[in-house]
LUMZAKOL-483153 format. One record per residue: x negated, y negated, z of N, C-alpha, C in turn; residue in one letter. Coordinates in steps of 0.1 Angstrom, whole numbers, padded with zeros to 4 digits, always signed. Layout:
<nodes>
XYZXYZXYZA;...
</nodes>
This chain:
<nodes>
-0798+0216-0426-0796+0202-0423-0784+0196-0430X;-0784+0200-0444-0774+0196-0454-0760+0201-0444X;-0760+0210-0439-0749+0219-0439-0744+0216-0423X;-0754+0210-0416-0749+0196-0405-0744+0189-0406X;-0747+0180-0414-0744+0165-0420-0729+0169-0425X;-0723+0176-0432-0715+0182-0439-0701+0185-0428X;-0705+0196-0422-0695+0198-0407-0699+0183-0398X;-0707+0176-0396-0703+0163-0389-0692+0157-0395X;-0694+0157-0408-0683+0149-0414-0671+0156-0418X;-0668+0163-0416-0657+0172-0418-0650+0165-0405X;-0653+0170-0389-0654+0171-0377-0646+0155-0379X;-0655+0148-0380-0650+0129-0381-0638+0129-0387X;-0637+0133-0396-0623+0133-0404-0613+0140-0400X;-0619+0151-0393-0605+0160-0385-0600+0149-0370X;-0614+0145-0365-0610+0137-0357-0602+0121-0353X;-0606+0121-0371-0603+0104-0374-0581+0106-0372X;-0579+0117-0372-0566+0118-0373-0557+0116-0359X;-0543+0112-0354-0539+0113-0342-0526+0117-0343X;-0515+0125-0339-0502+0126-0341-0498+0118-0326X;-0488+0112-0328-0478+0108-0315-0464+0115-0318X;-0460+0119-0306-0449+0130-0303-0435+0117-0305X;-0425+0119-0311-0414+0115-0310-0413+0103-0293X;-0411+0090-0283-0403+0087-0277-0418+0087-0267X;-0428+0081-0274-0444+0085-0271-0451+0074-0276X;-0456+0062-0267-0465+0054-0273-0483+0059-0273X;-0491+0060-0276-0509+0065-0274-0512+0048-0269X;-0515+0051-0262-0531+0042-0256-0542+0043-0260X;-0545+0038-0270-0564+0034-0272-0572+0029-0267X;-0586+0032-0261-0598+0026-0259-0605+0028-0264X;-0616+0019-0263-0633+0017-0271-0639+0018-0261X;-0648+0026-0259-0658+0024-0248-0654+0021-0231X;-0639+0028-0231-0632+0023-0218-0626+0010-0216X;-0628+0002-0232-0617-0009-0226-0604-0008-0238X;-0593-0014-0236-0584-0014-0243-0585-0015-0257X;-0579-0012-0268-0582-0015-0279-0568-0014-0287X;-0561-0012-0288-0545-0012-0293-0537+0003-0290X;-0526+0000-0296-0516+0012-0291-0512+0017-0305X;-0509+0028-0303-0504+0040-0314-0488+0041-0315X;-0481+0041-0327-0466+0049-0322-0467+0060-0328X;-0452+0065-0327-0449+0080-0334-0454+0080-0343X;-0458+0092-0351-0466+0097-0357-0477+0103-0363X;-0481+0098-0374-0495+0102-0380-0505+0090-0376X;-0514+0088-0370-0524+0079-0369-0539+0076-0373X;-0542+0069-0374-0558+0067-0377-0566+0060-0367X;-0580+0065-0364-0585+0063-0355-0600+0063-0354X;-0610+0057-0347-0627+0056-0352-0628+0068-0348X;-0634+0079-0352-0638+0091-0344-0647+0086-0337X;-0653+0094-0328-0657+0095-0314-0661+0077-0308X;-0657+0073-0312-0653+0060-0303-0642+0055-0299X;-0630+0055-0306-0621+0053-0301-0615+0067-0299X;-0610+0065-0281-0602+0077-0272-0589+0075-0271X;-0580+0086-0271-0564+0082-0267-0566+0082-0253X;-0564+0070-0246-0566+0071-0230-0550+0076-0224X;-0541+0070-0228-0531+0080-0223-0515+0080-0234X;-0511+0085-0229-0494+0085-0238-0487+0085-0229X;-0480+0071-0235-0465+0062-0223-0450+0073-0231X;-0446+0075-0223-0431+0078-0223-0424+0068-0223X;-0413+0063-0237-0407+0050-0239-0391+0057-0233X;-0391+0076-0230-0375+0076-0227-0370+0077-0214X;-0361+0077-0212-0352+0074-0196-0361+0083-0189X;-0362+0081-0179-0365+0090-0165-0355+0091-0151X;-0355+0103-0146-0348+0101-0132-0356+0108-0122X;-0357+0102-0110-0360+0108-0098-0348+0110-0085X;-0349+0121-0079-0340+0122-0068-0345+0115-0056X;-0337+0110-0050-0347+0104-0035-0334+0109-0024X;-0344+0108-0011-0332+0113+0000-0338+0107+0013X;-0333+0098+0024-0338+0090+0029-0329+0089+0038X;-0338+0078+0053-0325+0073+0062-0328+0057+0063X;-0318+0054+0069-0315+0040+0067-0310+0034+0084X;-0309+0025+0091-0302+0021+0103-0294+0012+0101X;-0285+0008+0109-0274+0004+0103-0274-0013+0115X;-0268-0023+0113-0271-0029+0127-0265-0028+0139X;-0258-0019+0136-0252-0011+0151-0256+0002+0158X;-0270+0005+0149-0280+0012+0152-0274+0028+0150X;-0269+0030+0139-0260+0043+0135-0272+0044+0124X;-0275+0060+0126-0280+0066+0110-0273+0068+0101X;-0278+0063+0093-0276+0071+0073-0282+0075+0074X;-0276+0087+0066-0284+0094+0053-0282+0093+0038X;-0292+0091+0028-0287+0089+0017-0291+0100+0005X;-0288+0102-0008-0292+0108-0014-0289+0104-0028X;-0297+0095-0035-0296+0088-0047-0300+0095-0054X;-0298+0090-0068-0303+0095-0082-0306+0082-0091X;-0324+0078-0091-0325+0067-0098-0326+0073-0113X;-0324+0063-0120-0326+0062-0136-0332+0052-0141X;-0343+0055-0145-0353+0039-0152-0359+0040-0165X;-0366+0033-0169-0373+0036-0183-0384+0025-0184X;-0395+0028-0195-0401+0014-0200-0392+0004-0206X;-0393-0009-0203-0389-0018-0204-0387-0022-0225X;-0396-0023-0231-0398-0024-0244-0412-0016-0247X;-0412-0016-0262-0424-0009-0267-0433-0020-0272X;-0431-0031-0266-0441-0045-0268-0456-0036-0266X;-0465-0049-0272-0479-0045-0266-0480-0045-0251X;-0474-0058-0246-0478-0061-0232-0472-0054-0224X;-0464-0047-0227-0457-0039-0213-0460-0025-0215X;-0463-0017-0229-0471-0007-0230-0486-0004-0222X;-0494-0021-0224-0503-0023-0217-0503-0021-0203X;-0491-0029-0196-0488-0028-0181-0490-0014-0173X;-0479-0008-0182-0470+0005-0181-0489+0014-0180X;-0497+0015-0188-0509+0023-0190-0517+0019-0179X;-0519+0008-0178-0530+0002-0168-0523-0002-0148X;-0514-0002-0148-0507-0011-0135-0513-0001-0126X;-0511+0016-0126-0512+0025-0119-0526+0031-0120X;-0528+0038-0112-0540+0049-0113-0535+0061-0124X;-0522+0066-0120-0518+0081-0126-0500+0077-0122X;-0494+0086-0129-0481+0086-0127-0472+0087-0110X;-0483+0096-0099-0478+0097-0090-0482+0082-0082X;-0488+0079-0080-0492+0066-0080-0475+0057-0079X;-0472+0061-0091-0461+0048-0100-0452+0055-0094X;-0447+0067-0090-0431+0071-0082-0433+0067-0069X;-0441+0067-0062-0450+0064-0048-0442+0051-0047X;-0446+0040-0057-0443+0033-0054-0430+0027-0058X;-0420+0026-0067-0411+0027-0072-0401+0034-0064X;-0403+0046-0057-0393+0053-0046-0392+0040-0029X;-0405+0040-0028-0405+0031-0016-0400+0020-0016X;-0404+0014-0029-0393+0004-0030-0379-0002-0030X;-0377+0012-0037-0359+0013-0041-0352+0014-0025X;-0360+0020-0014-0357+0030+0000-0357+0012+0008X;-0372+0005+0005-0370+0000+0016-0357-0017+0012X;-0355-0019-0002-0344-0024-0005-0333-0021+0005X;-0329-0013-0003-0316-0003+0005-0314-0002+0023X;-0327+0000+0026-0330-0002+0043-0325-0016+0044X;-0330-0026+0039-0330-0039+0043-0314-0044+0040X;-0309-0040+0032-0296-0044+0027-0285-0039+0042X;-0287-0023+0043-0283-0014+0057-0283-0021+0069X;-0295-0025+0067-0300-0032+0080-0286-0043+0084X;-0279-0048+0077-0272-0060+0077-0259-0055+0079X;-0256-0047+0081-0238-0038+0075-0237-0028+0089X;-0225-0028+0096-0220-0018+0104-0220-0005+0095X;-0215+0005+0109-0219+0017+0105-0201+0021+0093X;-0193+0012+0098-0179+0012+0093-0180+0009+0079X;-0189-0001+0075-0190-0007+0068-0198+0001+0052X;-0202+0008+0056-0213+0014+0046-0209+0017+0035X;-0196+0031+0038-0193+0039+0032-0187+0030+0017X;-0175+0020+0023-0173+0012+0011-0181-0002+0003X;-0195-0001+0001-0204-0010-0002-0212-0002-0007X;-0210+0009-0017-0217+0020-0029-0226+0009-0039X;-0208+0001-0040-0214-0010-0057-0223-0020-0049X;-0217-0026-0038-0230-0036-0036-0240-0035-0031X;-0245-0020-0029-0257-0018-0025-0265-0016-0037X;-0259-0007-0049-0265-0010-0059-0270-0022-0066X;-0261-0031-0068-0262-0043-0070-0270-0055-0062X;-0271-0049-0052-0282-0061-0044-0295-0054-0048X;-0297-0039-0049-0311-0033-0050-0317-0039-0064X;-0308-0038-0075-0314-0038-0088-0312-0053-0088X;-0308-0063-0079-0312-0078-0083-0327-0081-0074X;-0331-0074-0065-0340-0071-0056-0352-0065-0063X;-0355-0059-0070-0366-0050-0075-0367-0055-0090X;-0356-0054-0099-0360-0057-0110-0371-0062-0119X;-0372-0079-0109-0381-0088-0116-0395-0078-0111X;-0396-0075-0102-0407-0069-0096-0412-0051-0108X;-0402-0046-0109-0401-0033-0120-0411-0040-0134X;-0402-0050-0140-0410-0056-0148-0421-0062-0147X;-0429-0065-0141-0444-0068-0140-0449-0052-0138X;-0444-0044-0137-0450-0031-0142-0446-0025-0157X;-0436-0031-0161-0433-0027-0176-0422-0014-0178X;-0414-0018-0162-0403-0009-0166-0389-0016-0160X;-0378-0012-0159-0363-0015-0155-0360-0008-0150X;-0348-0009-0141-0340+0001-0133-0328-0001-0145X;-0325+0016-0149-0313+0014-0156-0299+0018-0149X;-0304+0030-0139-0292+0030-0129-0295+0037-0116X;-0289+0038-0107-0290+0039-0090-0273+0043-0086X;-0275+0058-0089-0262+0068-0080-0262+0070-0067X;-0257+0065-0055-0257+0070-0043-0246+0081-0043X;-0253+0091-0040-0242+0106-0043-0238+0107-0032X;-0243+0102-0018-0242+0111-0004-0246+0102+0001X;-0236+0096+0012-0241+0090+0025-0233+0097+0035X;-0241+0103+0043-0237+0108+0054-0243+0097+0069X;-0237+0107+0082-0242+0097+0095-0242+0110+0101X;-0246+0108+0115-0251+0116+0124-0233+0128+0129X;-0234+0138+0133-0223+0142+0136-0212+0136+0139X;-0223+0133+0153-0215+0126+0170-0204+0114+0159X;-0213+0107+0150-0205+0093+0143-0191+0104+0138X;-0199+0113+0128-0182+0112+0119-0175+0120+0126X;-0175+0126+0140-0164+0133+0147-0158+0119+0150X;-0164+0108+0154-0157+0094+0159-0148+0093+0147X;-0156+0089+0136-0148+0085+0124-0132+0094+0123X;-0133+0102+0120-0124+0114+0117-0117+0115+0131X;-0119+0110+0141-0108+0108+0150-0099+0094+0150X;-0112+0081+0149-0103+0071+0141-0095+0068+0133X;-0093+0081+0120-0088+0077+0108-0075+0084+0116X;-0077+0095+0122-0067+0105+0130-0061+0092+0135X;-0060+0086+0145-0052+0082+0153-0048+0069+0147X;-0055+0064+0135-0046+0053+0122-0036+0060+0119X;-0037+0074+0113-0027+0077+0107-0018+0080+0114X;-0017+0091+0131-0009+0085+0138+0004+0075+0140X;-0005+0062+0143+0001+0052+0142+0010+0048+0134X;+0004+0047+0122+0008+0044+0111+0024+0053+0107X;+0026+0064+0111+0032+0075+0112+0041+0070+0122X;+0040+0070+0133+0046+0068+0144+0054+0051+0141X;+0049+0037+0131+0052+0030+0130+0063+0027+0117X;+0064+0037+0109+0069+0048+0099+0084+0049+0109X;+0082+0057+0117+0092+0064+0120+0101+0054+0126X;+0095+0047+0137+0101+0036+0140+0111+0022+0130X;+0101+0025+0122+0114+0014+0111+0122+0024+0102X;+0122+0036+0105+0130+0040+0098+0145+0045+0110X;+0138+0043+0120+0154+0049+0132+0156+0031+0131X;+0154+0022+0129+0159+0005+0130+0170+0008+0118X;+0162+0011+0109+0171+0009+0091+0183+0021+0101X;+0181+0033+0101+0195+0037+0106+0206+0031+0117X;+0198+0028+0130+0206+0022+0133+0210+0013+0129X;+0200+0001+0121+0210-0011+0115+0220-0007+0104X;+0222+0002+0097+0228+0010+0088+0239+0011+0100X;+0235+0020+0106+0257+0025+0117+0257+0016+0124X;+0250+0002+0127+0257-0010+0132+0269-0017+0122X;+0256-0019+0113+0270-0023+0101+0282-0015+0095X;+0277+0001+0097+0292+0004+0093+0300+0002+0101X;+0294+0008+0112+0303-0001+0125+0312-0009+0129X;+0305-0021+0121+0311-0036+0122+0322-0035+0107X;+0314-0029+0099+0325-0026+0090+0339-0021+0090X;+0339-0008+0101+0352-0007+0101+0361-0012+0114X;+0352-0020+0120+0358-0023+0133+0369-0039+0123X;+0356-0047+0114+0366-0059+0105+0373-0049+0096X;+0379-0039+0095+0388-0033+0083+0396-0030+0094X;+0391-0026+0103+0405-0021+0115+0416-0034+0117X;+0406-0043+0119+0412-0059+0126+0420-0064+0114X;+0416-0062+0102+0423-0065+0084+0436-0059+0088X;+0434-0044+0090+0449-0041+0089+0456-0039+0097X;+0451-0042+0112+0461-0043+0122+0467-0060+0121X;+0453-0070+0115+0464-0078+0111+0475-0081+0098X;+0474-0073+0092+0483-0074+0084+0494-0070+0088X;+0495-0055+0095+0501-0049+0100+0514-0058+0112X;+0508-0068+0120+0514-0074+0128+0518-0082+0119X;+0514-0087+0108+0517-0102+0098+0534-0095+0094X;+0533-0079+0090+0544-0072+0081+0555-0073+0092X;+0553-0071+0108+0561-0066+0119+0567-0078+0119X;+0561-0089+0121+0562-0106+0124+0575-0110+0114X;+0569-0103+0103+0583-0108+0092+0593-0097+0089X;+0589-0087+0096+0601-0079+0096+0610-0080+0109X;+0607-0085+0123+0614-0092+0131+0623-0103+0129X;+0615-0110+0120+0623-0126+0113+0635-0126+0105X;+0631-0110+0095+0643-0103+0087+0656-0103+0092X;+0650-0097+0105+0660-0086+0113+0671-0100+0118X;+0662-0109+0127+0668-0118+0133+0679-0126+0123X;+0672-0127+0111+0680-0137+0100+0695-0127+0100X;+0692-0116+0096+0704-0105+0092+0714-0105+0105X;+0705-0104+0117+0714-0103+0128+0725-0118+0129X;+0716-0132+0127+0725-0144+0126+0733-0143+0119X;+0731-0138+0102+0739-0137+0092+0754-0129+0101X;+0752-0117+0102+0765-0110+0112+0767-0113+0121X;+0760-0123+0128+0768-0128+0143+0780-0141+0133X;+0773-0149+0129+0782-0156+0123+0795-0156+0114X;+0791-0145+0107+0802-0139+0097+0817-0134+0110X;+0806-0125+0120+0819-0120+0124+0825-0133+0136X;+0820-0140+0140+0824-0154+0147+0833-0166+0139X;+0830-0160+0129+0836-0167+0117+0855-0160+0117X;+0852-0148+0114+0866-0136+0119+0870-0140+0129X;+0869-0141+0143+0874-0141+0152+0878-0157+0154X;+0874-0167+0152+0876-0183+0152+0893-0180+0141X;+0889-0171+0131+0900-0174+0122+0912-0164+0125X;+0911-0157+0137+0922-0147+0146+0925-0152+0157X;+0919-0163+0158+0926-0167+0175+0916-0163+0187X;+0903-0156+0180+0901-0150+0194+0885-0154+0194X;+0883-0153+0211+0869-0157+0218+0858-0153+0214X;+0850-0163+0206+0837-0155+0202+0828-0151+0216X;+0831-0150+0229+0822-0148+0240+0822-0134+0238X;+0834-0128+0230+0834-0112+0230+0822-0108+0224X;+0814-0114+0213+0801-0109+0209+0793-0103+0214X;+0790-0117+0221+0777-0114+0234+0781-0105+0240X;+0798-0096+0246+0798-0089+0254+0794-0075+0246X;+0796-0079+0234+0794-0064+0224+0777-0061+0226X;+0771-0073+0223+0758-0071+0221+0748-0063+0236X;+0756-0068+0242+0749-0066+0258+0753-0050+0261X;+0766-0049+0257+0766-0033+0259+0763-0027+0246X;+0760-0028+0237+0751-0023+0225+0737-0021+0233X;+0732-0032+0236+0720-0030+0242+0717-0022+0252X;+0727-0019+0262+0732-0007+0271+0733+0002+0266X;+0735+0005+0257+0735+0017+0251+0731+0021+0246X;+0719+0012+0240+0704+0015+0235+0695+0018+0244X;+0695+0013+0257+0684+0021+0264+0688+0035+0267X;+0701+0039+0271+0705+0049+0271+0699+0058+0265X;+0702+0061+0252+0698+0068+0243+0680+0072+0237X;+0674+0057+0240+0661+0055+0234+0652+0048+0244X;+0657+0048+0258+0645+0045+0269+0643+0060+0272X;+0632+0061+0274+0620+0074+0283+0622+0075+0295X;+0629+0066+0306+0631+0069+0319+0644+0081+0317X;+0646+0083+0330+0657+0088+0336+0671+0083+0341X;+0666+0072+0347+0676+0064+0355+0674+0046+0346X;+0685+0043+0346+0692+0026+0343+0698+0021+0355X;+0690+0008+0359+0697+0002+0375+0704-0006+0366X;+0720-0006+0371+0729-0024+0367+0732-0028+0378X;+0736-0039+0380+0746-0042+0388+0757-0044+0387X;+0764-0037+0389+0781-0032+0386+0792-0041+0393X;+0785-0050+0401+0794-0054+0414+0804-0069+0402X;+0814-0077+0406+0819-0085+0402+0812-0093+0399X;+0810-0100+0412+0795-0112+0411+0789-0112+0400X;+0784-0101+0402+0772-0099+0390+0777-0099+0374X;+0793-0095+0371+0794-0097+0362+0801-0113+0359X;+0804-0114+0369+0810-0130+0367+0795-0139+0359X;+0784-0137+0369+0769-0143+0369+0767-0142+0352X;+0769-0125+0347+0760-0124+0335+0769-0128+0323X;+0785-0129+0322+0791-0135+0315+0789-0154+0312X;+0785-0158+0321+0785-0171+0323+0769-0177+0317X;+0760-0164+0323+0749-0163+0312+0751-0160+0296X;+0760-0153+0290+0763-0148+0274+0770-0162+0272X;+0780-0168+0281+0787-0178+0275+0777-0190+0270X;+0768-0189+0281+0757-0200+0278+0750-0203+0263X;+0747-0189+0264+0737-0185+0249+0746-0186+0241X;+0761-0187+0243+0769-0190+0227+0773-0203+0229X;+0775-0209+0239+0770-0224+0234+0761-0226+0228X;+0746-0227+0227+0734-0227+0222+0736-0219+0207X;+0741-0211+0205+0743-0205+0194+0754-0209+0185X;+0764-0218+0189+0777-0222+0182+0771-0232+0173X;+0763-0244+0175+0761-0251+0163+0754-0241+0156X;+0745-0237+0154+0738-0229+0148+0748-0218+0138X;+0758-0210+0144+0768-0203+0141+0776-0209+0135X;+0777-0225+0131+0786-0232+0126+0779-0240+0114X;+0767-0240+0119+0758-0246+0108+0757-0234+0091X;+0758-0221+0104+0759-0204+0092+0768-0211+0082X;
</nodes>
């Protein structure tokens, strides 16, 4: 009997002891109702009345989820997330939550997965099928302002939400992938077009460039002729006068000039016309006519020749 009494109490004392694992809260009850929580380590505890009812995990968790979604243009998603959550604090009250809210742990993904899915649905529900792909962050961000407050009356947080994969039905992204095709296309073909404008406007302007450099120096060109005619003429007055000057001071007819000049001139085309044939009129008349014409022009020329 002694030696009962003895191993009871041994037994009590082995039992009075509790370790908690590192990242590990213990749950206590009395008689099936709550009675406080344990942390890491060594603990103390009533033998056989107080029970560890369960051990909360205070570190991160992830679950994979993979789901579809409709879109309001009635296109499928497919999705494939990667949540990340945890207990919220190692308070009493959310340890308590966290222990009691559920039946068992499947229970708590059960529900926590459905949630996160039917968020995400309801967000989908509002967005073209165009639309999806670029709206990663605000899907996340509408889910975890959506569920949060809700997570916490169970005694946990959403700490993150990866959409790794959204896919759509074939038929869609053959569509897609022909749309982005015939953007780039476009886009290509709108490319090319401003680049044959820039060339042509490029050889318009050189164009115009050398057509005003041509016009520059054919006018200067006529500006040089202009005053080298004026030259000529000046030089030519200078010698009509000089030598009219001679002949006034010999007694004799300055009409002889003009007759020099006119067969000078006759004898310039001679030489430096391109035809073959020179028509004159050789007859009297006609020289009577053209003398009376020279005499004219050295009247008109005598003040001027006297002005020299």
């Amino acid at each position: 009997m002694l030696y009962a009494l003895i191993g009871l109490i041994v037994l009590g004392i082995f039992l009075s002891f509790v370790t908690v694992q590192q990242g590990t809260i213990a749950v206590i009850t009395m008689f099936g109702k709550y009675q406080r929580i344990l942390g890491p380590g060594l603990n103390m505890k009533i033998p056989f009345f107080e029970q560890v009812y369960k051990r909360v995990s205070i570190q991160n968790r992830s679950v994979e989820l993979e789901f579809q979604a409709i879109t309001i243009d009635q296109a499928n998603v497919y999705f494939k997330a990667m949540l990340l959550y945890a207990v919220v604090n190692t308070d009493e009250v959310t340890i308590k939550n966290v222990a009691f809210k559920f039946i068992d742990e499947r229970n708590l993904m059960q529900a926590l997965v459905r949630t996160i899915e039917g968020s995400i649905r309801g967000f989908v529900a509002t967005k073209k099928q165009a639309e999806v792909l670029s709206l990663r962050k605000e899907i996340v961000e509408d889910v975890k302002e959506q569920i949060d407050q809700t997570l916490e009356t169970w005694g946990y947080h959403l700490l993150d939400l990866q959409l790794n994969d959204i896919t759509f039905d074939e038929a869609i992204i053959k569509s897609m992938a022909q749309v982005v095709a015939s953007s780039n296309l476009k886009a290509a073909a709108e490319n090319e077009g401003q680049a044959l404008l820039i060339t042509k406007t490029k050889a318009a302007e050189a164009d115009g460039n050398a057509i005003k450099i041509a016009a520059e120096a054919e006018r200067t060109a006529a500006q040089l002729r202009g005053q080298g005619v004026a030259l000529f003429r000046e030089e030519v007055a200078k010698g009509m006068s000089q030598a009219a000057k001679e002949m006034e001071q010999a007694n004799l007819d300055t009409s002889v000039i003009l007759f020099s000049m006119w067969t000078e001139a006759i004898k310039n085309f001679a030489e430096y016309g391109k035809g073959n044939v020179i028509f004159l009129d050789g007859s009297s008349d006609n020289m009577q006519k053209t003398m009376k014409e020279m005499m004219a022009m050295n009247n008109l020329m005598d003040p001027k020749i006297k002005r020299g």
